[in-house]
VOTISE-334535 format. One record per residue (C-alpha): residue number from 1; x, y, z negated; residue in one letter. Coordinates in steps of 0.2 Angstrom, whole numbers, always signed. Layout:
<nodes>
<node><i>NUM</i><c1>X</c1><c2>Y</c2><c3>Z</c3><aa>a</aa></node>
...
</nodes>
This chain:
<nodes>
<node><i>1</i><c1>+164</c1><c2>-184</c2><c3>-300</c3><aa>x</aa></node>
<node><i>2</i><c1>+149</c1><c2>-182</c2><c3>-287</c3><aa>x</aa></node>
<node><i>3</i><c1>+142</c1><c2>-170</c2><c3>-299</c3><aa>x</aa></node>
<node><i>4</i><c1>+157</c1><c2>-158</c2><c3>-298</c3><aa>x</aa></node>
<node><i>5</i><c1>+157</c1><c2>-163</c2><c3>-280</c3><aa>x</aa></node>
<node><i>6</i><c1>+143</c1><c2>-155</c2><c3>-277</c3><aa>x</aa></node>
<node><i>7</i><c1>+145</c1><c2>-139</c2><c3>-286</c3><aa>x</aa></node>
<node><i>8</i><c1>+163</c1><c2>-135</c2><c3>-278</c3><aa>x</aa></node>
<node><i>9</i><c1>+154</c1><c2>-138</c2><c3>-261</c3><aa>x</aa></node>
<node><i>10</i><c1>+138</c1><c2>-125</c2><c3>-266</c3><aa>x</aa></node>
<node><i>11</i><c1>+150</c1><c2>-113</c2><c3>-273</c3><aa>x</aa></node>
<node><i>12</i><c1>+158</c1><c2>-113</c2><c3>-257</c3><aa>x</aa></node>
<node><i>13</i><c1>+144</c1><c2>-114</c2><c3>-246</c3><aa>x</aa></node>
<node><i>14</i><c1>+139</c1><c2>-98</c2><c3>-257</c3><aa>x</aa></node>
<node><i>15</i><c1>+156</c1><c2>-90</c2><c3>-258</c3><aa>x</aa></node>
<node><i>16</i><c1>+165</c1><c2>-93</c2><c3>-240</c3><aa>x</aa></node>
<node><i>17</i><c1>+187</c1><c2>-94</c2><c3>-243</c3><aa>x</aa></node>
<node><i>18</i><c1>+196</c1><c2>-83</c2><c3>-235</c3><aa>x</aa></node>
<node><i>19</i><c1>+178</c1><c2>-75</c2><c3>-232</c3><aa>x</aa></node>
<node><i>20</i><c1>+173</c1><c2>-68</c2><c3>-215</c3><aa>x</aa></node>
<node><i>21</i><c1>+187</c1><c2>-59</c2><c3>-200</c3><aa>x</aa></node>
<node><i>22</i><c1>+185</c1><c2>-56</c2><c3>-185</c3><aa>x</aa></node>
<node><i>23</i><c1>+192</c1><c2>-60</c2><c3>-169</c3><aa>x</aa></node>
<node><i>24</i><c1>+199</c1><c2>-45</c2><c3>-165</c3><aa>x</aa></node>
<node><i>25</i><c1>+211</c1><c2>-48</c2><c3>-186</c3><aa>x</aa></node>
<node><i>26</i><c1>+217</c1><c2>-64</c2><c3>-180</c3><aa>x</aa></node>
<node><i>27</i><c1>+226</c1><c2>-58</c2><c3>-165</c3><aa>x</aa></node>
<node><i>28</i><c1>+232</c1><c2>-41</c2><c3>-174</c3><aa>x</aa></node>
<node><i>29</i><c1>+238</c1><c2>-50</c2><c3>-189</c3><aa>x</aa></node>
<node><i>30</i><c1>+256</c1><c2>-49</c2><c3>-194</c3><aa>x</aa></node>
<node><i>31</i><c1>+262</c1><c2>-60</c2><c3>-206</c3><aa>x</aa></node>
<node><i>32</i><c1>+256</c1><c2>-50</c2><c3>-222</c3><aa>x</aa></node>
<node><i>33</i><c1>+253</c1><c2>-64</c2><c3>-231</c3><aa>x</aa></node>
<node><i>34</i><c1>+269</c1><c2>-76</c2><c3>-238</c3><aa>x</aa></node>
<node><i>35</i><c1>+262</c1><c2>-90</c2><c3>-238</c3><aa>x</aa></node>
<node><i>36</i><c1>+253</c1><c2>-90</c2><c3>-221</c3><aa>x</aa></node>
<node><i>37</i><c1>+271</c1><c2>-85</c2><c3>-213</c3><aa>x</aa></node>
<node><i>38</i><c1>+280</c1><c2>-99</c2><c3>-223</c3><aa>x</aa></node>
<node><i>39</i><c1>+269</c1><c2>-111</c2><c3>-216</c3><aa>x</aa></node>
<node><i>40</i><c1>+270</c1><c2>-106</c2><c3>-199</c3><aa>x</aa></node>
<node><i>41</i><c1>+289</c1><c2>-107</c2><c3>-200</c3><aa>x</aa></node>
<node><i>42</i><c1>+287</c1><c2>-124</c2><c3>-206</c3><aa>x</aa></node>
<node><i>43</i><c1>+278</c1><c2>-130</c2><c3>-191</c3><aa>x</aa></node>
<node><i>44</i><c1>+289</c1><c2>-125</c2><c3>-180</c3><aa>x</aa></node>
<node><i>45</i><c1>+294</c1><c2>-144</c2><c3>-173</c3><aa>x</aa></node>
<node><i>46</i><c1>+277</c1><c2>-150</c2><c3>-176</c3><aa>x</aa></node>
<node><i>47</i><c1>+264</c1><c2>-156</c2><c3>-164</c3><aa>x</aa></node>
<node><i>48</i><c1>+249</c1><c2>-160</c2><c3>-170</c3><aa>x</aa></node>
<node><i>49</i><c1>+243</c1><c2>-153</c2><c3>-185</c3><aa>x</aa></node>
<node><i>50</i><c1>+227</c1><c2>-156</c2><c3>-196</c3><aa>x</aa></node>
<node><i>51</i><c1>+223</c1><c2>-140</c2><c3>-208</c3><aa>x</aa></node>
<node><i>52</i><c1>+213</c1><c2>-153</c2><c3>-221</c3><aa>x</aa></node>
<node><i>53</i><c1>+202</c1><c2>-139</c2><c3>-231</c3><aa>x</aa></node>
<node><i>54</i><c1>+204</c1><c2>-125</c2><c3>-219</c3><aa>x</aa></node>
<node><i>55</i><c1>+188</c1><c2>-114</c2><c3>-225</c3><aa>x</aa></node>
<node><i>56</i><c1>+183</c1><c2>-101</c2><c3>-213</c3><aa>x</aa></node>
<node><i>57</i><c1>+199</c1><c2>-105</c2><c3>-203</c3><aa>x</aa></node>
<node><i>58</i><c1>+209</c1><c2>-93</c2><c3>-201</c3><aa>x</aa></node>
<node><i>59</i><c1>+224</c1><c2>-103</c2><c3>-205</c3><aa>x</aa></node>
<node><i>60</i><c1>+221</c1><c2>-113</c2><c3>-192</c3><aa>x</aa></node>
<node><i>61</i><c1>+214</c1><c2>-100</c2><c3>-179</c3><aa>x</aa></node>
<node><i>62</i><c1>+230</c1><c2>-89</c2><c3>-183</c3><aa>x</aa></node>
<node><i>63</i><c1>+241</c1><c2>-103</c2><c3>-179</c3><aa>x</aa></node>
<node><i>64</i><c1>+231</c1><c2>-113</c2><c3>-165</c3><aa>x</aa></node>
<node><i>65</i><c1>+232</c1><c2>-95</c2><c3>-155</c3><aa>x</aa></node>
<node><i>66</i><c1>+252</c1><c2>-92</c2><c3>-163</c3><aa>x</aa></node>
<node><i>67</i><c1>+257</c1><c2>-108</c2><c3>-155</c3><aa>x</aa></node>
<node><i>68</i><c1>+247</c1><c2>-113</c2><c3>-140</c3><aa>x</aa></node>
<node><i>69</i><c1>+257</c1><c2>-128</c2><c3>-135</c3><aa>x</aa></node>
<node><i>70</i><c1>+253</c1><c2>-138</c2><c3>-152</c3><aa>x</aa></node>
<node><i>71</i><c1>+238</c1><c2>-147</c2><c3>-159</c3><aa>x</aa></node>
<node><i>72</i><c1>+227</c1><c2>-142</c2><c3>-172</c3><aa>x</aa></node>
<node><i>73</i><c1>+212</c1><c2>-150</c2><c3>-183</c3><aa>x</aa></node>
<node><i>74</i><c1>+202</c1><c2>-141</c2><c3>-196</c3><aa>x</aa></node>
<node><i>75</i><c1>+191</c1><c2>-149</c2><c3>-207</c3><aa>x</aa></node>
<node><i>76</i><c1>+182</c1><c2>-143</c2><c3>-220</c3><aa>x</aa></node>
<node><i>77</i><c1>+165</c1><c2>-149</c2><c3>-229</c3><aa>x</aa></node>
<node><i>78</i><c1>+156</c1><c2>-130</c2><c3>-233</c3><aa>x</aa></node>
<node><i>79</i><c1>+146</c1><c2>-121</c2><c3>-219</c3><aa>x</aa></node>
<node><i>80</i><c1>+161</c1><c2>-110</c2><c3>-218</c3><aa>x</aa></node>
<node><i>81</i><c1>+164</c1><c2>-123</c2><c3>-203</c3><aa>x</aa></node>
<node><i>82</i><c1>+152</c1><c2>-111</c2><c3>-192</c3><aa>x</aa></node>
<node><i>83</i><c1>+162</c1><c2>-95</c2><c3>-193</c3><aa>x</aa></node>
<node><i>84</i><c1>+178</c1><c2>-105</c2><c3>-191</c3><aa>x</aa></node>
<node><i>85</i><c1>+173</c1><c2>-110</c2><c3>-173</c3><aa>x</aa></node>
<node><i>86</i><c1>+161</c1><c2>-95</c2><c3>-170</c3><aa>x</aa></node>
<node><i>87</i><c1>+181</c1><c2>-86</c2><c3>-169</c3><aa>x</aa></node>
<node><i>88</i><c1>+188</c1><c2>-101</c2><c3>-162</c3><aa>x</aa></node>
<node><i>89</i><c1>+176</c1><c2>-97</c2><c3>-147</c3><aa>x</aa></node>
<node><i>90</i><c1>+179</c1><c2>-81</c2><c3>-146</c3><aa>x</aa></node>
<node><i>91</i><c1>+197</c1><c2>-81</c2><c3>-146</c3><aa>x</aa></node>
<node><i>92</i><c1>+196</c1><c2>-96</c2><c3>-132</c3><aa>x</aa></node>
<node><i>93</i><c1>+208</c1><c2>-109</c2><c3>-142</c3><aa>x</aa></node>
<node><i>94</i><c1>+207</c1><c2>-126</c2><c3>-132</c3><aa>x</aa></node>
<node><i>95</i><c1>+220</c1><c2>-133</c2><c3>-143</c3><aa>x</aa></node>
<node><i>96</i><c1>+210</c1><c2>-134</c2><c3>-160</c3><aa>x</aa></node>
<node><i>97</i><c1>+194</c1><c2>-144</c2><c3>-165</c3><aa>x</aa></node>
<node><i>98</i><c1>+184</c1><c2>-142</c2><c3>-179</c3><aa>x</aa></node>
<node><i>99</i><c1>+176</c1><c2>-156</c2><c3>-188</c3><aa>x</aa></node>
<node><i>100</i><c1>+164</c1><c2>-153</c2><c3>-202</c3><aa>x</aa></node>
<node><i>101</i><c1>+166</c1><c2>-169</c2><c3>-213</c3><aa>x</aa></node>
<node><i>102</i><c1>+173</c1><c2>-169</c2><c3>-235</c3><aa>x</aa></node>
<node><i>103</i><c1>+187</c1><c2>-172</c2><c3>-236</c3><aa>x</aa></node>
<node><i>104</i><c1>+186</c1><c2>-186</c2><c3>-249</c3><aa>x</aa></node>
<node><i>105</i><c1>+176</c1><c2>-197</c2><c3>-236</c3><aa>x</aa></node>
<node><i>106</i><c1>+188</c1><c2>-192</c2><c3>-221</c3><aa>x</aa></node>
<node><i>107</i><c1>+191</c1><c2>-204</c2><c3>-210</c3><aa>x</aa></node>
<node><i>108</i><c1>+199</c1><c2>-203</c2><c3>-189</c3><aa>x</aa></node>
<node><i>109</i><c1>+207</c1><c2>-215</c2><c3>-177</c3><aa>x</aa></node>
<node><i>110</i><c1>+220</c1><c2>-201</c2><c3>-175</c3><aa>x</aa></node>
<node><i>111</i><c1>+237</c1><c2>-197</c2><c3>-185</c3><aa>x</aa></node>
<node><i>112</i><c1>+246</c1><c2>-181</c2><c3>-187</c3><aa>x</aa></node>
<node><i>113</i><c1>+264</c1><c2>-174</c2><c3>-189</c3><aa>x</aa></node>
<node><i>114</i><c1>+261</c1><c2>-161</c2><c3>-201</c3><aa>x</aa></node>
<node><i>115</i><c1>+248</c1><c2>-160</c2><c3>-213</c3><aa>x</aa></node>
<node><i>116</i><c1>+242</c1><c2>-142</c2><c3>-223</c3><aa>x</aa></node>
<node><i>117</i><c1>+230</c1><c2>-144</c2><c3>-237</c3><aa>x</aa></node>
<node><i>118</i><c1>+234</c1><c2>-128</c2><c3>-244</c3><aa>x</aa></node>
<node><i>119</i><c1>+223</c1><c2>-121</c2><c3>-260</c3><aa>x</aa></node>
<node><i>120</i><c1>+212</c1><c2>-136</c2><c3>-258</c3><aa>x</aa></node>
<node><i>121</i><c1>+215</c1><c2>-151</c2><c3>-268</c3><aa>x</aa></node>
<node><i>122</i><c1>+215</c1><c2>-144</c2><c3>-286</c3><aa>x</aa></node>
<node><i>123</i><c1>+198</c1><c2>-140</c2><c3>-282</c3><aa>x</aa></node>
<node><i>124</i><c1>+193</c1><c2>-159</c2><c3>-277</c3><aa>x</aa></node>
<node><i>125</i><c1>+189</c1><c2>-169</c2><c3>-294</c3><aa>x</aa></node>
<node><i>126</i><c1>+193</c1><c2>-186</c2><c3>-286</c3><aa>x</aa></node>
<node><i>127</i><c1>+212</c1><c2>-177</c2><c3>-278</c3><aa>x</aa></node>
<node><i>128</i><c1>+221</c1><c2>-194</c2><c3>-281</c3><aa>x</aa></node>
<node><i>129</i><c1>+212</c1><c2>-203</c2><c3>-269</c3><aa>x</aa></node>
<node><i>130</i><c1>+211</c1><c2>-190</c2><c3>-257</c3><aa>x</aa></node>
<node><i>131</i><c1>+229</c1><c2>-187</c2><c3>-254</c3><aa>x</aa></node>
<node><i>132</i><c1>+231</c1><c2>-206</c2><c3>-253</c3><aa>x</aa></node>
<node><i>133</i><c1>+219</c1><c2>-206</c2><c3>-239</c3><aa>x</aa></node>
<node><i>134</i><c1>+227</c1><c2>-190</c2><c3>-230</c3><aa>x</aa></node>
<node><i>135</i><c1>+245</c1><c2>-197</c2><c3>-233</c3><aa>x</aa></node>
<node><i>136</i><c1>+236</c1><c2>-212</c2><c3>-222</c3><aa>x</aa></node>
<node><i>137</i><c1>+236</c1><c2>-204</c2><c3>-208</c3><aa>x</aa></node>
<node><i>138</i><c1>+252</c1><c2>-194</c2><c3>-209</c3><aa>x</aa></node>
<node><i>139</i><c1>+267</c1><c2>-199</c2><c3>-196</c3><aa>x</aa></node>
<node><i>140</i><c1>+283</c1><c2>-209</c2><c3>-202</c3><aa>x</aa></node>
<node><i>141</i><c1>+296</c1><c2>-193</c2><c3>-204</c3><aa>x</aa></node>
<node><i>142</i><c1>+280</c1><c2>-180</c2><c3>-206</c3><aa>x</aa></node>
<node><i>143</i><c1>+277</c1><c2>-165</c2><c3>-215</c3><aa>x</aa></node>
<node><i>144</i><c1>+266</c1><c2>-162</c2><c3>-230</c3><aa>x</aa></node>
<node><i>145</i><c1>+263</c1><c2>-144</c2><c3>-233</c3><aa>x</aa></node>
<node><i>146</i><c1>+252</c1><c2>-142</c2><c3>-249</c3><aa>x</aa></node>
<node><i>147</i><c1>+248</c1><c2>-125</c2><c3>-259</c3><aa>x</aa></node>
<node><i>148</i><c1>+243</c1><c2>-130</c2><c3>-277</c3><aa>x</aa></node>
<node><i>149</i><c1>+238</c1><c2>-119</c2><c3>-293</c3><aa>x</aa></node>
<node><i>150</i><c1>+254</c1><c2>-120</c2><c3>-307</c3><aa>x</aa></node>
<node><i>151</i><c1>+249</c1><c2>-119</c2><c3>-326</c3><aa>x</aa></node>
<node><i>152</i><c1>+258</c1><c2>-106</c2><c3>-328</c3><aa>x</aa></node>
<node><i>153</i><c1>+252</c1><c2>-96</c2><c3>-318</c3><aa>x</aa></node>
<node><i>154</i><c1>+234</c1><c2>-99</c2><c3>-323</c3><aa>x</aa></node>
<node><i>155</i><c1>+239</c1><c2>-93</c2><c3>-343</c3><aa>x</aa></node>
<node><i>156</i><c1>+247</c1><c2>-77</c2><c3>-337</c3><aa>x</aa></node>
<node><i>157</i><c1>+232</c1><c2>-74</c2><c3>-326</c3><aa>x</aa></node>
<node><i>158</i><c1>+221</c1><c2>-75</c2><c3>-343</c3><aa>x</aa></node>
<node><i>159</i><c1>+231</c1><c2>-63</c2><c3>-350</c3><aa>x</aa></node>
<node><i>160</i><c1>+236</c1><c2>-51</c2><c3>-337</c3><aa>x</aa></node>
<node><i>161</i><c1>+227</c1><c2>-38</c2><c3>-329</c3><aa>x</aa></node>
<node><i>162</i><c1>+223</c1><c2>-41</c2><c3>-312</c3><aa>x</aa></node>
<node><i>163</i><c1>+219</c1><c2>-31</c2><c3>-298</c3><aa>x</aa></node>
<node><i>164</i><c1>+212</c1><c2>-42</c2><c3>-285</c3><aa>x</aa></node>
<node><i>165</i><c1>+214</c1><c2>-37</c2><c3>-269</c3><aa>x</aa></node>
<node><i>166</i><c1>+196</c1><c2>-43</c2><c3>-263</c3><aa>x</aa></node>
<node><i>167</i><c1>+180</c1><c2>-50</c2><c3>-272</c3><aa>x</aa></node>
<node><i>168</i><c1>+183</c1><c2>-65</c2><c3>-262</c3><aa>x</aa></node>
<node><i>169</i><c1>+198</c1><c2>-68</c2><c3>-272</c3><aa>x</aa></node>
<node><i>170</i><c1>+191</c1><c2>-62</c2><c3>-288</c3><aa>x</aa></node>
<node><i>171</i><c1>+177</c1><c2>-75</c2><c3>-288</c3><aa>x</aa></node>
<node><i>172</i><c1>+186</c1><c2>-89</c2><c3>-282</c3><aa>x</aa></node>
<node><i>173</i><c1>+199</c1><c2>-86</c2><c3>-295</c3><aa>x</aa></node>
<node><i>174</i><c1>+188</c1><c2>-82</c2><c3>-310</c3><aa>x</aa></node>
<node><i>175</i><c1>+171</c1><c2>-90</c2><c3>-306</c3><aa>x</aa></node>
<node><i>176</i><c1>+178</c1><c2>-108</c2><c3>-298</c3><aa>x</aa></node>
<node><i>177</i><c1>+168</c1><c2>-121</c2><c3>-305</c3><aa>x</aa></node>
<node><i>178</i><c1>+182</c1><c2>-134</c2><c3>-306</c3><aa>x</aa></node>
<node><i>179</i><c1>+201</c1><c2>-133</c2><c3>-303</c3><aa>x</aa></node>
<node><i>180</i><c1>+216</c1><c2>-143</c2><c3>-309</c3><aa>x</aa></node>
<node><i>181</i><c1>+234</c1><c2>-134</c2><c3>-309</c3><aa>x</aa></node>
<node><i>182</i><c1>+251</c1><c2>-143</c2><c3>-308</c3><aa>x</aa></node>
<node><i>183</i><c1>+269</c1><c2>-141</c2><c3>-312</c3><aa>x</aa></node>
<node><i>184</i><c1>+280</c1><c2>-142</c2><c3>-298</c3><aa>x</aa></node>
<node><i>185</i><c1>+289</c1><c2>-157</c2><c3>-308</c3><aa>x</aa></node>
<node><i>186</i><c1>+271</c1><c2>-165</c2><c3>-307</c3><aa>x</aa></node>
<node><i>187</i><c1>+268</c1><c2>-161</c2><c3>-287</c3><aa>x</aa></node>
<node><i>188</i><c1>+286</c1><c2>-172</c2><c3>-284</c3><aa>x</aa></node>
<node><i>189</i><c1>+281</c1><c2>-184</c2><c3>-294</c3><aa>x</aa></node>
<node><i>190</i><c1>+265</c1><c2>-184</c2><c3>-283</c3><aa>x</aa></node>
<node><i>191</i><c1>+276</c1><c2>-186</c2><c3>-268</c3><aa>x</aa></node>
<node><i>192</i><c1>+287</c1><c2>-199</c2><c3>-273</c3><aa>x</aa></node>
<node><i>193</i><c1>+295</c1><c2>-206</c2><c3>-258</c3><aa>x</aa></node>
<node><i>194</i><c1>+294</c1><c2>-190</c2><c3>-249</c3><aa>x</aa></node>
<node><i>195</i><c1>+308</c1><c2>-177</c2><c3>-247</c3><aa>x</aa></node>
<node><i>196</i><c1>+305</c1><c2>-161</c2><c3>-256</c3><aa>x</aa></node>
<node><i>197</i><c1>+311</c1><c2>-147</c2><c3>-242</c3><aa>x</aa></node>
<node><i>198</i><c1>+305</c1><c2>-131</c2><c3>-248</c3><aa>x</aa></node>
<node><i>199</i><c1>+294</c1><c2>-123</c2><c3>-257</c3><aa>x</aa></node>
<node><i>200</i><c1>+288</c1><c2>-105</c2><c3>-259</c3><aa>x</aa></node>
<node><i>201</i><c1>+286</c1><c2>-92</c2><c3>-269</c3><aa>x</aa></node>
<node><i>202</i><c1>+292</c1><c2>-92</c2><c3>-287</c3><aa>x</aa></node>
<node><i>203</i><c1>+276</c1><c2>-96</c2><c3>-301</c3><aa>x</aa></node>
<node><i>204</i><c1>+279</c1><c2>-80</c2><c3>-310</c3><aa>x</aa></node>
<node><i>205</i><c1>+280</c1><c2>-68</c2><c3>-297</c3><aa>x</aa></node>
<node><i>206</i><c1>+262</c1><c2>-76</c2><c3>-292</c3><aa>x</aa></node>
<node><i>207</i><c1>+251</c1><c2>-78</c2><c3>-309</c3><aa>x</aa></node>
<node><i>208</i><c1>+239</c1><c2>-66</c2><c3>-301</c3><aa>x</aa></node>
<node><i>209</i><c1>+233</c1><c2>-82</c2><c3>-288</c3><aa>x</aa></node>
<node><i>210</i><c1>+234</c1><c2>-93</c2><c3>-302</c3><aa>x</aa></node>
<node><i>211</i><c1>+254</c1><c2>-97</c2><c3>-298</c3><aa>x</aa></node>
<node><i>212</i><c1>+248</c1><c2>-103</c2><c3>-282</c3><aa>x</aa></node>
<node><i>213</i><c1>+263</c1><c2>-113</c2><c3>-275</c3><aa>x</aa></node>
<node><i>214</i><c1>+266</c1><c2>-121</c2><c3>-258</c3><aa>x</aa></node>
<node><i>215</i><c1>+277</c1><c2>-135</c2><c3>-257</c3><aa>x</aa></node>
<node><i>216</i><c1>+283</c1><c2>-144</c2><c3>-241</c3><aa>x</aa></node>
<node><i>217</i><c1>+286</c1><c2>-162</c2><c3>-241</c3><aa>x</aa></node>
<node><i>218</i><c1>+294</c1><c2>-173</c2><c3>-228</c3><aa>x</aa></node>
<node><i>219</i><c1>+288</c1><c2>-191</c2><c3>-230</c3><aa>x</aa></node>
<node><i>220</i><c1>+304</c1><c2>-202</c2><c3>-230</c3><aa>x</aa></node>
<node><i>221</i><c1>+306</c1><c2>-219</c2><c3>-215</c3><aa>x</aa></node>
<node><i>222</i><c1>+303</c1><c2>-232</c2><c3>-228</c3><aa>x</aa></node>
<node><i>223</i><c1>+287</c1><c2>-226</c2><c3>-238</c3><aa>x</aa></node>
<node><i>224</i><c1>+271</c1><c2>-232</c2><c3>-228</c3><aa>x</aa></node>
</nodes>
């Protein structure tokens, strides 16, 4: 597992996800991506908010400058950490911190609402653990949004032609030295005593990004 550990965190160090923006992309971005608008609709009600994985942070530094009132943390283990903040700072965000730690060794005094760890965990070879130790530190009545690969939507990709739309994506897709993919019967099961609210959008409209799926979770009174 520390073997694979380490190549997913050189491959990333190597091949920064998203990739490089600027400043300037953040403010003038318009909810082009689903996903990214599905998740800012879903935090709505939320008030502090860790993006678990969040890359070069655009997530993050859309939403921390989207909703000025709210909380956010980013964390991420790669030196895409540095560009992250380099655009925090430049946009003048007070309401989000970046921490530069792995997430499978994650560990803070604080808890959250909402949780995103979108694209991120089927990438982790110890994933059970980690999400154990993220659902630690998530509120009674919180959300989970998690985006996860489906298997169907990484056979179609084998056989379809696919016209990425950056080499970004292209070589995190193609070149990824590990990834896991699961059914959305499989993610439920892995939030058993959760409340399944949504999830976006349908696997076989998506095999180009692997089936990618984001699924949003509300953890239930009774489950610690």
């Amino acid at each position: 597992i520390t073997h694979k550990s380490d190549q997913v965190k050189d491959f990333y160090n190597k091949h920064p996800f998203p990739g490089p923006y600027t400043a300037k992309s953040v403010k003038e971005y318009t909810g082009q991506n689903r996903y990214i608008s599905f998740i800012s609709d879903a935090i709505m009600h939320s008030r502090r908010v860790l993006d678990a994985g969040c890359g070069t942070g655009f997530i993050s530094n859309y939403l921390a400058k989207t909703y000025p009132t709210k909380n956010f943390t980013g964390v991420d283990f790669a030196d895409s950490m540095d560009h992250a903040v380099k655009i925090k700072d430049e946009l003048n965000l007070p309401n989000l911190k970046f921490i530069k730690q792995d997430l499978t060794r994650f560990e803070t005094q604080k808890s959250f609402d909402t949780i995103i760890c979108q694209g991120v965990l089927h990438h982790i070879p110890d994933y059970q653990q980690t999400l154990i130790r993220l659902k630690r530190i998530l509120d009674s009545k919180g959300l989970f949004i998690i985006g996860l690969y489906h298997p169907w939507g990484k056979t179609l990709q084998k056989w379809l032609p696919n016209n990425y739309h950056s080499q970004t994506l292209e070589v995190d897709q193609e070149d990824h030295p590990f990834e896991l993919s699961f059914s959305g019967n499989v993610v439920k099961k892995m939030f058993k005593g959760y409340k399944f609210i949504a999830s976006c959008p349908g696997v076989l409209f998506n095999w180009s990004n692997g089936g990618l799926t984001t699924y949003v979770f509300k953890k239930e009174e009774t489950n610690v």
